[in-house]
The first five atom37 places (N, CA, C, CB, O) and aatype in JSON, in Angstrom:
{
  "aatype": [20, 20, 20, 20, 20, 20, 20, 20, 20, 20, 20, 20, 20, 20, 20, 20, 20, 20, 20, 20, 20, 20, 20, 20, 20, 20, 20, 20, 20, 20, 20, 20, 20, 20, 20, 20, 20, 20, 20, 20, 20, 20, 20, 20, 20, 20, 20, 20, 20, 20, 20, 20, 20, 20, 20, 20, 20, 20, 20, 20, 20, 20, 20, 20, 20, 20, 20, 20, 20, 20, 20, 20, 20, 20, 20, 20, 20, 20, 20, 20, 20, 20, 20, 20, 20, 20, 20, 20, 20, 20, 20, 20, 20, 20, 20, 20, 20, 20, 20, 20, 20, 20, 20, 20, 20, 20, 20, 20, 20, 20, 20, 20, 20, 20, 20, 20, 20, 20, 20, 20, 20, 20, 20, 20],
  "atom_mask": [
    [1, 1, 1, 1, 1],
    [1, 1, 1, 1, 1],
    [1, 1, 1, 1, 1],
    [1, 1, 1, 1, 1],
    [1, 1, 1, 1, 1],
    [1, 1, 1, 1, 1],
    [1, 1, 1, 1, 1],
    [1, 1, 1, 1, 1],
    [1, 1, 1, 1, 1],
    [1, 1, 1, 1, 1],
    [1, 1, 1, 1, 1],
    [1, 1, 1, 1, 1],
    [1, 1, 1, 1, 1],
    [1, 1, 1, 1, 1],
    [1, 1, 1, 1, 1],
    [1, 1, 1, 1, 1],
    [1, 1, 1, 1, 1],
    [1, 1, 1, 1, 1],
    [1, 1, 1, 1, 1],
    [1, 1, 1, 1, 1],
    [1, 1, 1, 1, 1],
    [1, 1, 1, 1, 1],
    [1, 1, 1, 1, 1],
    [1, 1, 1, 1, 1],
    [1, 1, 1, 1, 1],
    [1, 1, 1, 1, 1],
    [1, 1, 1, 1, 1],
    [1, 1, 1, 1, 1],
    [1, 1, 1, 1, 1],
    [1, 1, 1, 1, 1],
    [1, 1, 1, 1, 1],
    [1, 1, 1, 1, 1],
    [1, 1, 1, 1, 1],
    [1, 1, 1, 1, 1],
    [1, 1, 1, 1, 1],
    [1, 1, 1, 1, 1],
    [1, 1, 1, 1, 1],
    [1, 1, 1, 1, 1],
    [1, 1, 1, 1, 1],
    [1, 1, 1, 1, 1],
    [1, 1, 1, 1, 1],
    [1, 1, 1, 1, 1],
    [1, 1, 1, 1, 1],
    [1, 1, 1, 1, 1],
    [1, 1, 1, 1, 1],
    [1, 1, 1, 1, 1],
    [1, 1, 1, 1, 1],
    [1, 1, 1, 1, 1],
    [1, 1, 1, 1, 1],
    [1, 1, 1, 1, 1],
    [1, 1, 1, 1, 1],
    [1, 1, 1, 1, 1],
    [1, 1, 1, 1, 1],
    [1, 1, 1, 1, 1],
    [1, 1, 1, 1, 1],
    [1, 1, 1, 1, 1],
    [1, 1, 1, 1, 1],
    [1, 1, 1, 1, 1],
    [1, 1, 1, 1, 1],
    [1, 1, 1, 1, 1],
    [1, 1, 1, 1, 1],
    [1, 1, 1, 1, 1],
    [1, 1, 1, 1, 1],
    [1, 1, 1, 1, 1],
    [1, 1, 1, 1, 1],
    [1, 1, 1, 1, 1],
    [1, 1, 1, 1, 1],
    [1, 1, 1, 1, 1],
    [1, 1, 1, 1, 1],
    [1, 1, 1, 1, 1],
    [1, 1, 1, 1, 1],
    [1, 1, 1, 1, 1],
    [1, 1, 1, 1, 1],
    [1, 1, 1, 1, 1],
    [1, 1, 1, 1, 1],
    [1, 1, 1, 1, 1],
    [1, 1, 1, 1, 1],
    [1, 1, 1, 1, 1],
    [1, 1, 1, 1, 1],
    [1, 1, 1, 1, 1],
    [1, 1, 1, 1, 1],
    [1, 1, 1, 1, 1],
    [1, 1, 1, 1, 1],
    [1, 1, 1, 1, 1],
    [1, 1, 1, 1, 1],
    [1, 1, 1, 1, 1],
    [1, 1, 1, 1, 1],
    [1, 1, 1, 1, 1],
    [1, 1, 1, 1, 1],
    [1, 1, 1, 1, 1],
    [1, 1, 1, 1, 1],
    [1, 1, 1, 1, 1],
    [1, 1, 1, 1, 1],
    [1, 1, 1, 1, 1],
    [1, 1, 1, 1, 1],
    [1, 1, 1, 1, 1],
    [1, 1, 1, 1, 1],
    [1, 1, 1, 1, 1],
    [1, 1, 1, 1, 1],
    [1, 1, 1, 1, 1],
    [1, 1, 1, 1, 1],
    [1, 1, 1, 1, 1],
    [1, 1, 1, 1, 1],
    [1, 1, 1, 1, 1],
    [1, 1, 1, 1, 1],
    [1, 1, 1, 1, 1],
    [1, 1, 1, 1, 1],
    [1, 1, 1, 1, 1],
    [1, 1, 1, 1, 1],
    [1, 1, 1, 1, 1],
    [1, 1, 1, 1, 1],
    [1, 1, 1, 1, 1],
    [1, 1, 1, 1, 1],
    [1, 1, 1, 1, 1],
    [1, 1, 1, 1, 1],
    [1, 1, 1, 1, 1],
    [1, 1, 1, 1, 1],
    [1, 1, 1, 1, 1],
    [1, 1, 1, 1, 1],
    [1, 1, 1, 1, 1],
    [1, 1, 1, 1, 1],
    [1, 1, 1, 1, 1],
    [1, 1, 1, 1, 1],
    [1, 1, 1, 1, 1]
  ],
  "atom_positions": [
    [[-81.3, 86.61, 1.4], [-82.25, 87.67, 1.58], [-83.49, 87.11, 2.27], [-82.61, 88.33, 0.23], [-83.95, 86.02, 1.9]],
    [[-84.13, 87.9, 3.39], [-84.93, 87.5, 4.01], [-86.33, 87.74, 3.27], [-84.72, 87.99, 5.2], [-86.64, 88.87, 2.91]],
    [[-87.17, 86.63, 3.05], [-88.15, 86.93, 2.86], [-89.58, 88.09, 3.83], [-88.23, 85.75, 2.65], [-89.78, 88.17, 5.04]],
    [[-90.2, 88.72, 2.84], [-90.9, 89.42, 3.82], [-91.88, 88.68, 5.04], [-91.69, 90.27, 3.02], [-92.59, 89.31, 5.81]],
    [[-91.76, 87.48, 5.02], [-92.88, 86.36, 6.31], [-91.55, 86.66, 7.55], [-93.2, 83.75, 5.71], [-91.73, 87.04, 8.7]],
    [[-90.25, 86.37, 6.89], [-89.46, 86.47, 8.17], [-89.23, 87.64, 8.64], [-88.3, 85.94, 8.13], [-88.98, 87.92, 9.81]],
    [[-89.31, 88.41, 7.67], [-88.83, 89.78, 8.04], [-89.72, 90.71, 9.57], [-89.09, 90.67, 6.44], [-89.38, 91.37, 10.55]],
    [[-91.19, 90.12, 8.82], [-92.17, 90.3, 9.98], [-91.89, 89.68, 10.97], [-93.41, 89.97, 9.77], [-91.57, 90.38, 11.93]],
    [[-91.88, 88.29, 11.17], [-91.1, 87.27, 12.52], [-90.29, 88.33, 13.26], [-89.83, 85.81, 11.94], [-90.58, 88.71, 14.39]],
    [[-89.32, 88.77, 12.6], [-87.7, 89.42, 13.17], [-88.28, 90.72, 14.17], [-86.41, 90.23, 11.5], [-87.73, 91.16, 15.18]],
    [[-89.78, 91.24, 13.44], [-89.83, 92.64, 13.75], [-90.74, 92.43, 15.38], [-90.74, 93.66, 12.31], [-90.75, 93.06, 16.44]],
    [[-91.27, 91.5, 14.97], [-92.13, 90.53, 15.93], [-91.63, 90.2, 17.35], [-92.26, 89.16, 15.26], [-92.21, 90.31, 18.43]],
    [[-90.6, 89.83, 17.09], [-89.38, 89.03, 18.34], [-89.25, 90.3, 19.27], [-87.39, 88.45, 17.58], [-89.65, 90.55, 20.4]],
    [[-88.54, 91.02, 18.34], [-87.88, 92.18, 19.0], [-89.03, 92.81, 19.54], [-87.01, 93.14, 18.06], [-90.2, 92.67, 19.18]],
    [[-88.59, 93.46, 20.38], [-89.4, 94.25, 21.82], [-89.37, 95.58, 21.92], [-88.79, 93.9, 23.24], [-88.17, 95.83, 21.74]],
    [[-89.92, 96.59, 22.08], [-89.29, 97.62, 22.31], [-88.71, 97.86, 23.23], [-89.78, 98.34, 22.2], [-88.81, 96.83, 23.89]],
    [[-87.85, 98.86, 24.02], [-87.37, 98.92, 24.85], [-88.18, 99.44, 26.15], [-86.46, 99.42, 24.44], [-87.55, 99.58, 27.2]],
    [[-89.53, 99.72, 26.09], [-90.04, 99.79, 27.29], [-90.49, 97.92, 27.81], [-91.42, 101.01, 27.12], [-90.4, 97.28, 28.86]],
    [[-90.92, 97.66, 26.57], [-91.78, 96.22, 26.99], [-90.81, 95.61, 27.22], [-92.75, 95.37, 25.98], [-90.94, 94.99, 28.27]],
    [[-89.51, 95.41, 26.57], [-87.96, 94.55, 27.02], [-87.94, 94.86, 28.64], [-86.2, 95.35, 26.11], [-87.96, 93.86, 29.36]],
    [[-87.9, 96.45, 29.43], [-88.03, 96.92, 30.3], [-88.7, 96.09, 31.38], [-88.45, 97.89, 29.95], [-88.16, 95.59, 32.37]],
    [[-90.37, 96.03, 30.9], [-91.24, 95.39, 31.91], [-90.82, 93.74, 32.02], [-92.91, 95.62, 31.44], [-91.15, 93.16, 33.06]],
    [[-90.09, 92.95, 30.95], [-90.23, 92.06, 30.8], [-89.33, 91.23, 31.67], [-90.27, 92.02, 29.71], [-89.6, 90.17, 32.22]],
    [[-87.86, 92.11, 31.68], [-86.83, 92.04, 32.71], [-86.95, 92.46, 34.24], [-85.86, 92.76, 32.22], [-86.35, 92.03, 35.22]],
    [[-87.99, 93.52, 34.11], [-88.73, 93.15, 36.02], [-89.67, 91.98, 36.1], [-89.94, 94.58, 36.76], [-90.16, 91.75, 37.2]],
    [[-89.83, 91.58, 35.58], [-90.95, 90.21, 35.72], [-90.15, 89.35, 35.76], [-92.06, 89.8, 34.56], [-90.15, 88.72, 36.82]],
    [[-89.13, 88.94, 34.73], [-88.3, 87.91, 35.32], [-87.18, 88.28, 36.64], [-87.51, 87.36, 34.09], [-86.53, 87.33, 37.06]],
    [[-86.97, 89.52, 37.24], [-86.79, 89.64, 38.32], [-86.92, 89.2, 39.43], [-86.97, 90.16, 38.38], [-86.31, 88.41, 40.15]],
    [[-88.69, 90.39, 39.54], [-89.85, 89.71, 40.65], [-89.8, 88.14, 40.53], [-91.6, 90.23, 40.26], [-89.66, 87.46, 41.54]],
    [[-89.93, 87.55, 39.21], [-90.36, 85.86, 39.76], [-89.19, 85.15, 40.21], [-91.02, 84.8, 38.51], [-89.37, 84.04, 40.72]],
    [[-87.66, 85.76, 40.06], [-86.99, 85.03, 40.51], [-86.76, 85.21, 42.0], [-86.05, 85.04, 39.78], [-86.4, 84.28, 42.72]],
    [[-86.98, 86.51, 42.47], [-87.13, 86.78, 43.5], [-88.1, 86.07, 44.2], [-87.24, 87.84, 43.5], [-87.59, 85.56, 45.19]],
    [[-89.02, 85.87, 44.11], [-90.36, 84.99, 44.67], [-89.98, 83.51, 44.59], [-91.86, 85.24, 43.67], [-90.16, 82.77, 45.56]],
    [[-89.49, 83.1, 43.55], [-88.74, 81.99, 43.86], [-87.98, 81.18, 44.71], [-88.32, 82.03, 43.44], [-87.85, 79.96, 44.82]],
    [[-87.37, 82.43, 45.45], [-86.14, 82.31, 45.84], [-86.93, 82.07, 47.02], [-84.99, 83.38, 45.65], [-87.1, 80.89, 47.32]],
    [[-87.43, 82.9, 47.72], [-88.48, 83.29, 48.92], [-89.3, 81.86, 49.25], [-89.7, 84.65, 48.35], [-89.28, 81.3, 50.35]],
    [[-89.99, 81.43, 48.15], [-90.58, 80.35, 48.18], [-89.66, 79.39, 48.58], [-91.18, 80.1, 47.06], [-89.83, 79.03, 49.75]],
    [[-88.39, 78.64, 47.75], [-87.56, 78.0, 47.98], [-86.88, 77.75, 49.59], [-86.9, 78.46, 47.1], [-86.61, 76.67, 50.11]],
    [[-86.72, 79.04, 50.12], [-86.2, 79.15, 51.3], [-87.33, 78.53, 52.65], [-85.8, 80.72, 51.36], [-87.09, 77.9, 53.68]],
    [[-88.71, 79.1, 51.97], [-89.89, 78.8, 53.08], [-89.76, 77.39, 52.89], [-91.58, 79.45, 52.83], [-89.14, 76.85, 53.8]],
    [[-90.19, 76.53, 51.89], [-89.74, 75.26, 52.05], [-88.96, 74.3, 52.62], [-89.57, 75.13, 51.5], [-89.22, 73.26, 53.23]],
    [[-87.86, 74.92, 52.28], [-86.79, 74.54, 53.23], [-86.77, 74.23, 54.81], [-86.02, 75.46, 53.1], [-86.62, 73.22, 55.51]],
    [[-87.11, 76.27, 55.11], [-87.38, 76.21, 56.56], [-88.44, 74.97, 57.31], [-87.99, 77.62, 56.82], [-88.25, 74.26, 58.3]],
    [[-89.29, 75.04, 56.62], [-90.46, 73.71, 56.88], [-89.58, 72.65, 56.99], [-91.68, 73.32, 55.57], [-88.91, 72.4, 57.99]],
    [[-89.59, 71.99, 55.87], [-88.46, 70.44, 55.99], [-87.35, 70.93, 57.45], [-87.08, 70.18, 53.93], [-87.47, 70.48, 58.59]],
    [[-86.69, 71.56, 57.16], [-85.29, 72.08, 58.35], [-85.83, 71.67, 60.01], [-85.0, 74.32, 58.31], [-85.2, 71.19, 60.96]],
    [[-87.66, 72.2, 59.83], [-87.93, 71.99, 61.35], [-88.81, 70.89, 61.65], [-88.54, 73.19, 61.98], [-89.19, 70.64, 62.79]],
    [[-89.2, 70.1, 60.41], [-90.07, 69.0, 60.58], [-88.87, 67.88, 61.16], [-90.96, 68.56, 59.03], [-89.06, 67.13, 62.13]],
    [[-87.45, 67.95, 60.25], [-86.23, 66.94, 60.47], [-86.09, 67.19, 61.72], [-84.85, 67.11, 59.66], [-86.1, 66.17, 62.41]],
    [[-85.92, 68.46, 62.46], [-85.15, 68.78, 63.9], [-86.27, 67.73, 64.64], [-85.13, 70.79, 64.56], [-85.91, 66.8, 65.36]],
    [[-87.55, 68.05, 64.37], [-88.45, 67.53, 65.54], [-88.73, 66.3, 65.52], [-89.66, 68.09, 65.65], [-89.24, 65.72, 66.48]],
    [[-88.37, 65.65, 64.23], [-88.12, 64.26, 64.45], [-87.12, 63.49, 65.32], [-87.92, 63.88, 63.4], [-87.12, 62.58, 66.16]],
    [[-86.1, 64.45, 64.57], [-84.84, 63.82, 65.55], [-84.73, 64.41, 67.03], [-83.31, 64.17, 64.83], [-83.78, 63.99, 67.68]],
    [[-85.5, 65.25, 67.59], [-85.42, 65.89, 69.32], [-86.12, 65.03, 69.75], [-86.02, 67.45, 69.85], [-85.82, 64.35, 70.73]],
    [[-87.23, 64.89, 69.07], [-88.08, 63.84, 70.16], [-87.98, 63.21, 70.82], [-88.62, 63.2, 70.06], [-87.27, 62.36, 70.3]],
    [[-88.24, 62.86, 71.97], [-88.0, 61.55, 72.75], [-88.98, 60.79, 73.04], [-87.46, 61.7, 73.9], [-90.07, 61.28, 73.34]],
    [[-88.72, 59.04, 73.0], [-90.01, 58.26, 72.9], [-90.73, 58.55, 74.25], [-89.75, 56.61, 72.65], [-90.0, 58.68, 75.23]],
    [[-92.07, 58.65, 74.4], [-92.88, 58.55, 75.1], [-92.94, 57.78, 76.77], [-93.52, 58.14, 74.23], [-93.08, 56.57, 76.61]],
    [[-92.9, 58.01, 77.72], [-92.98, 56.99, 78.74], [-94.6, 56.71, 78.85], [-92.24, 57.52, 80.21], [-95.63, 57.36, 78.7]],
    [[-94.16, 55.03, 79.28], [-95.88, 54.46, 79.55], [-96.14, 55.31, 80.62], [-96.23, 52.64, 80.07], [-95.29, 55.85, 81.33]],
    [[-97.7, 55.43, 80.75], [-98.3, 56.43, 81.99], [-97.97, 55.61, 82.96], [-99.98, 56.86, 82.08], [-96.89, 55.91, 83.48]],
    [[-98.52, 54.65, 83.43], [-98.8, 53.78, 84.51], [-97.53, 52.51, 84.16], [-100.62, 53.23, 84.46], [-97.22, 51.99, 83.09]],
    [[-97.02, 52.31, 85.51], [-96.08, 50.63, 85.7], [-97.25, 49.86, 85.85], [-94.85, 50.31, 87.3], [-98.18, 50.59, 86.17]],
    [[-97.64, 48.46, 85.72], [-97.74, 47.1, 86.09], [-96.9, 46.91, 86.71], [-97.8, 46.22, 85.29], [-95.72, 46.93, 86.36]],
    [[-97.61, 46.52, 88.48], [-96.73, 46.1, 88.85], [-96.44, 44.29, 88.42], [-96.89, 46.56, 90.14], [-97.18, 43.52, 87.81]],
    [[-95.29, 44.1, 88.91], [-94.88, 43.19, 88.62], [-94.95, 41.74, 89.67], [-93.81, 43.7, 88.27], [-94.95, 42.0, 90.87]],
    [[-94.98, 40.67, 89.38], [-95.18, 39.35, 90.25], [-94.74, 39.9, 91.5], [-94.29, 37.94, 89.79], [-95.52, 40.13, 92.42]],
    [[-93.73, 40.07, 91.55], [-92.8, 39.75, 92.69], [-93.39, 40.98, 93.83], [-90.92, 39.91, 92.17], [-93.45, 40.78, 95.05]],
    [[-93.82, 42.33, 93.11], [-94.66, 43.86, 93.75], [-96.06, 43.75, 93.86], [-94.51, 45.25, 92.74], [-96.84, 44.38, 93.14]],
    [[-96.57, 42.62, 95.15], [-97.74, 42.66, 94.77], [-98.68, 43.98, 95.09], [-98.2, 41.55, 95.26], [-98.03, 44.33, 96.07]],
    [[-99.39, 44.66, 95.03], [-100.32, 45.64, 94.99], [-101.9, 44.81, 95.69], [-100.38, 46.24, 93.24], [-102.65, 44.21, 94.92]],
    [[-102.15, 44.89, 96.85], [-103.59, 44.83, 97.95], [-104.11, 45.58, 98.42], [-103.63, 44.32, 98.96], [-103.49, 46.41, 99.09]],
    [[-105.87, 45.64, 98.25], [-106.14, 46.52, 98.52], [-107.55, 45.97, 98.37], [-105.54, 47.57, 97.95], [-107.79, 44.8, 98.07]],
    [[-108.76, 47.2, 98.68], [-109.85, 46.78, 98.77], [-111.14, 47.87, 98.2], [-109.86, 46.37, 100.14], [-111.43, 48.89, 98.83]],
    [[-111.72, 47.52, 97.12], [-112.72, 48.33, 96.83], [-114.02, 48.08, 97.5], [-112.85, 48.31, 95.55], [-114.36, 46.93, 97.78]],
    [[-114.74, 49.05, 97.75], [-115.77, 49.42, 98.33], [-116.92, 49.37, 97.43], [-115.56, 50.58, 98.88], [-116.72, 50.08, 96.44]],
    [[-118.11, 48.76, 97.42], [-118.8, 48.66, 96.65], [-120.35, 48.96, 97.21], [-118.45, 47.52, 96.12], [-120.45, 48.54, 98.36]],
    [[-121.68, 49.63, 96.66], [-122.69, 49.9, 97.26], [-123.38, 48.48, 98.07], [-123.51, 50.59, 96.2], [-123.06, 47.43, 97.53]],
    [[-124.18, 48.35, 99.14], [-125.15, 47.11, 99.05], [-126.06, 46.5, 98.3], [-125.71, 47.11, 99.71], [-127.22, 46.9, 98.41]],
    [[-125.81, 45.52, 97.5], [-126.82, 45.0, 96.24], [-126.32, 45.44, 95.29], [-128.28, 45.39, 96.15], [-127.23, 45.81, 94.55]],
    [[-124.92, 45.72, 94.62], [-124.65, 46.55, 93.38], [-124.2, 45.14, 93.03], [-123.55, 48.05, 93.3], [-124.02, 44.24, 93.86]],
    [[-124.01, 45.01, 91.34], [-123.31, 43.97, 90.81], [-122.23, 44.71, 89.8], [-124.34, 42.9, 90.11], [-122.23, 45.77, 89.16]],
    [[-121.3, 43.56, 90.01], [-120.47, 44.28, 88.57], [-120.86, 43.71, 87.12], [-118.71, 43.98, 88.64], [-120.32, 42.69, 86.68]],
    [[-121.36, 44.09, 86.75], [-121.67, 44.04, 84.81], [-120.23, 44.24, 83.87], [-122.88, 45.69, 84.21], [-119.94, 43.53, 82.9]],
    [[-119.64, 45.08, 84.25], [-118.28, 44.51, 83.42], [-117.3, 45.4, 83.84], [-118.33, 44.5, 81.69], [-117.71, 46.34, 84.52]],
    [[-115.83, 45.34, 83.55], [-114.62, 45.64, 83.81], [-114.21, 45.79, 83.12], [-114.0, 45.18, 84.3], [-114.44, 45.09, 82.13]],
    [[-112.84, 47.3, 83.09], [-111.61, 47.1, 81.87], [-110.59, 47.71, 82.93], [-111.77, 48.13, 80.05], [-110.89, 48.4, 83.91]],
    [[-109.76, 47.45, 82.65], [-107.97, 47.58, 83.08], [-107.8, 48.44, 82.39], [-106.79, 46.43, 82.82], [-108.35, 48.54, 81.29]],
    [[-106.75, 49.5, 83.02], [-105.78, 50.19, 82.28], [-104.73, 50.83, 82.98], [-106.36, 51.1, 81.54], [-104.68, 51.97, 83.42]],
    [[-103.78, 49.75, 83.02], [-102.3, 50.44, 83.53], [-102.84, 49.65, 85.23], [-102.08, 52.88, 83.35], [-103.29, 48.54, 85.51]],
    [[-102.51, 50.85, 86.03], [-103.17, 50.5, 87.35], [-104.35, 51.75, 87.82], [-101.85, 50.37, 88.56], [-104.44, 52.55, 88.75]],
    [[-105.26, 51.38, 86.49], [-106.31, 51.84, 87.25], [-107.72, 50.84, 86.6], [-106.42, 53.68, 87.02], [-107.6, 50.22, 85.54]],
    [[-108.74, 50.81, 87.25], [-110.35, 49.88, 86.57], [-111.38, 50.79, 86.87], [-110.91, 48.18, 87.43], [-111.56, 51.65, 87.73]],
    [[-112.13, 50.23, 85.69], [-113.09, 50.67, 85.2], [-114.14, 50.01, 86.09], [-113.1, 50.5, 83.8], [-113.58, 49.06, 86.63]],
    [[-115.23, 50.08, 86.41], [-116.03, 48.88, 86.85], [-117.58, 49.51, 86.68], [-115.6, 48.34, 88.56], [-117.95, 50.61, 87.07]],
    [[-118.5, 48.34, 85.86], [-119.56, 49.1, 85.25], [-120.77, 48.59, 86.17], [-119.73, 48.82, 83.55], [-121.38, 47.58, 85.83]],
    [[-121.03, 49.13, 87.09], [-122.34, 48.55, 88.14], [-123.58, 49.16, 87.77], [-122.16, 48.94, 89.82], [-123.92, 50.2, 87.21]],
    [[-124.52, 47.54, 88.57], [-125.97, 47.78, 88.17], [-126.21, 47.72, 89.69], [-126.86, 46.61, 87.04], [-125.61, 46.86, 90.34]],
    [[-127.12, 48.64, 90.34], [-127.24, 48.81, 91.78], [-128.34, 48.34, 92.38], [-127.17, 50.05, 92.14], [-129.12, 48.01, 91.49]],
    [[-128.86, 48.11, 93.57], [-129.91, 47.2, 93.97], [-131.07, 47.89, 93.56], [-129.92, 46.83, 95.47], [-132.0, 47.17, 93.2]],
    [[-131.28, 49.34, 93.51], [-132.6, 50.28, 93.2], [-132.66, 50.0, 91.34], [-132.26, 52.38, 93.79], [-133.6, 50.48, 90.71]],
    [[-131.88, 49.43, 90.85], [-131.55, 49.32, 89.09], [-131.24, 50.14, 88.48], [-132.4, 49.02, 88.23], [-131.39, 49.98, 87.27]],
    [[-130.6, 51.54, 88.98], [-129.74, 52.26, 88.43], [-128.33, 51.43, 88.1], [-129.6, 53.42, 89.31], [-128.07, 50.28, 88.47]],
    [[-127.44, 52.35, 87.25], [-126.33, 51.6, 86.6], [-125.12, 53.25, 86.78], [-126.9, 50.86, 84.54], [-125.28, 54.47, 86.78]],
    [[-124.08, 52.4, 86.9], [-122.92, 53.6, 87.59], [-121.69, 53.24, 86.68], [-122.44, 53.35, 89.58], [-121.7, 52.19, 86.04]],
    [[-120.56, 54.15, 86.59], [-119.1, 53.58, 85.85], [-118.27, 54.64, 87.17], [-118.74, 54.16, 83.55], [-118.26, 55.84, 87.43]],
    [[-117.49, 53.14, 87.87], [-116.88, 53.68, 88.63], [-115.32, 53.54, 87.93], [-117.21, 53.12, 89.98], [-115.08, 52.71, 87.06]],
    [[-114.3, 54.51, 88.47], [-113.01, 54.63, 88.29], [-112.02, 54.21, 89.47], [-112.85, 55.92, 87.93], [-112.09, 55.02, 90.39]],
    [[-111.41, 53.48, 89.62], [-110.47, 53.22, 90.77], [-109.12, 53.45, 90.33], [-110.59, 51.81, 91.33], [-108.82, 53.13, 89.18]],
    [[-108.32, 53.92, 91.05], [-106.71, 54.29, 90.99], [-106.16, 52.86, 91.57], [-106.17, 55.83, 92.09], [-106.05, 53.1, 92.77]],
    [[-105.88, 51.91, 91.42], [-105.11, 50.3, 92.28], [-104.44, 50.41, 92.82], [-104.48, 49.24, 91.79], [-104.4, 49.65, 93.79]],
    [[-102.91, 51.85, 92.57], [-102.29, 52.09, 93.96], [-103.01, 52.5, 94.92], [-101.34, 52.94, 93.99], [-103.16, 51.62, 95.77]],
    [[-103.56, 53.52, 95.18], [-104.15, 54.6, 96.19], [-105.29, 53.84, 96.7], [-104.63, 56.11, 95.52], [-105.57, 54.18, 97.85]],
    [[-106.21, 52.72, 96.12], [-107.08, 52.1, 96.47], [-108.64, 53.29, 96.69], [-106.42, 51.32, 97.72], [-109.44, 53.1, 97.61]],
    [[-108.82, 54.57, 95.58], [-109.36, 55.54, 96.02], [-110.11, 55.23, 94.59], [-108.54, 56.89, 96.53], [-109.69, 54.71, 93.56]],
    [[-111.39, 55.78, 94.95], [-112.63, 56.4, 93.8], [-112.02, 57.14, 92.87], [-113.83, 57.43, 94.41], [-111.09, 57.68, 93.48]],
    [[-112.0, 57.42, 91.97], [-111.26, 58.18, 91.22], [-112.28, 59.3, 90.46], [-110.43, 57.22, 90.27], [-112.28, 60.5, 90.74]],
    [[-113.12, 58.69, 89.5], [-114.4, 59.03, 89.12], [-115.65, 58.0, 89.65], [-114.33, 59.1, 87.61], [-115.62, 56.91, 90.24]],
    [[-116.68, 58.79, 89.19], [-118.44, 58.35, 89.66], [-119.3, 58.67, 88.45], [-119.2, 59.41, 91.13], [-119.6, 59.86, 88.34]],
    [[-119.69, 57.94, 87.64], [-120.7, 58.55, 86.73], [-121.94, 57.36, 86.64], [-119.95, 58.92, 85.11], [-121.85, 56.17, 86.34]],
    [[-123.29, 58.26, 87.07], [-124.14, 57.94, 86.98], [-125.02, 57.4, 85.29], [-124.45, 58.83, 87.75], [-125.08, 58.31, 84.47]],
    [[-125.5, 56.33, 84.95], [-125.76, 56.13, 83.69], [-127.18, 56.11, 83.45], [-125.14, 55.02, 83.25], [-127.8, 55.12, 83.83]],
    [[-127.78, 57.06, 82.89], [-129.42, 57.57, 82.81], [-129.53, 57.08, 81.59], [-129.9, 59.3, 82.92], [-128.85, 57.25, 80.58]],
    [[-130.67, 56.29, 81.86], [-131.32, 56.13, 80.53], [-131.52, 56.66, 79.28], [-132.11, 56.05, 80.67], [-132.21, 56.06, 78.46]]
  ]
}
């Protein structure tokens, strides 16, 4: 015989049949949303893997040429300019001039084409 503490428990558990009702669309809806969620995930991972694996590695911009390809040519420089410093990249230079009036310039050269590429004046 059930005591009356359980008896209350028992009456407790049980649901009525509207709230049983709401309780079984809720676990519905969330499995539904679940599911939804589950799939978006997926799709993500599905297209992060594809684009790993489509990719193709990168080509360098510029060749170096090589010993044997020599590359001659001739830059043009103002009267009285000095070069203050240089950087390489690929086949093109940087070249950072201080000019006879004491302005200061960053020129760009292309090494095939032997052409100006950029001009930037450097203001104090």
């Amino acid at each position: 015989m059930a005591t009356p503490q359980e008896q209350e428990d028992l009456e407790q558990d049980e649901l009525d049949p509207a709230a049983e009702r709401v309780r079984r669309k809720m676990v519905r809806f969330m499995a539904i949303n679940l599911g939804i969620l589950f799939a978006a995930v997926m799709a993500v991972v599905l297209a992060f893997v594809y684009k790993t694996l489509s990719s193709r590695p990168e080509e360098p911009a510029a060749t170096i040429a090589l010993p044997g390809d020599p590359v001659e040519g001739k830059i043009v420089l103002p009267q009285g300019a000095r070069i203050v410093s240089q950087g390489l990249d690929g086949m093109r230079v940087s070249l950072h001039l201080r000019l006879a009036n004491g302005g200061e310039e960053l020129r760009l050269f292309d090494l095939r084409s032997g052409r100006m590429i950029a001009r930037f004046v450097l203001e104090p």
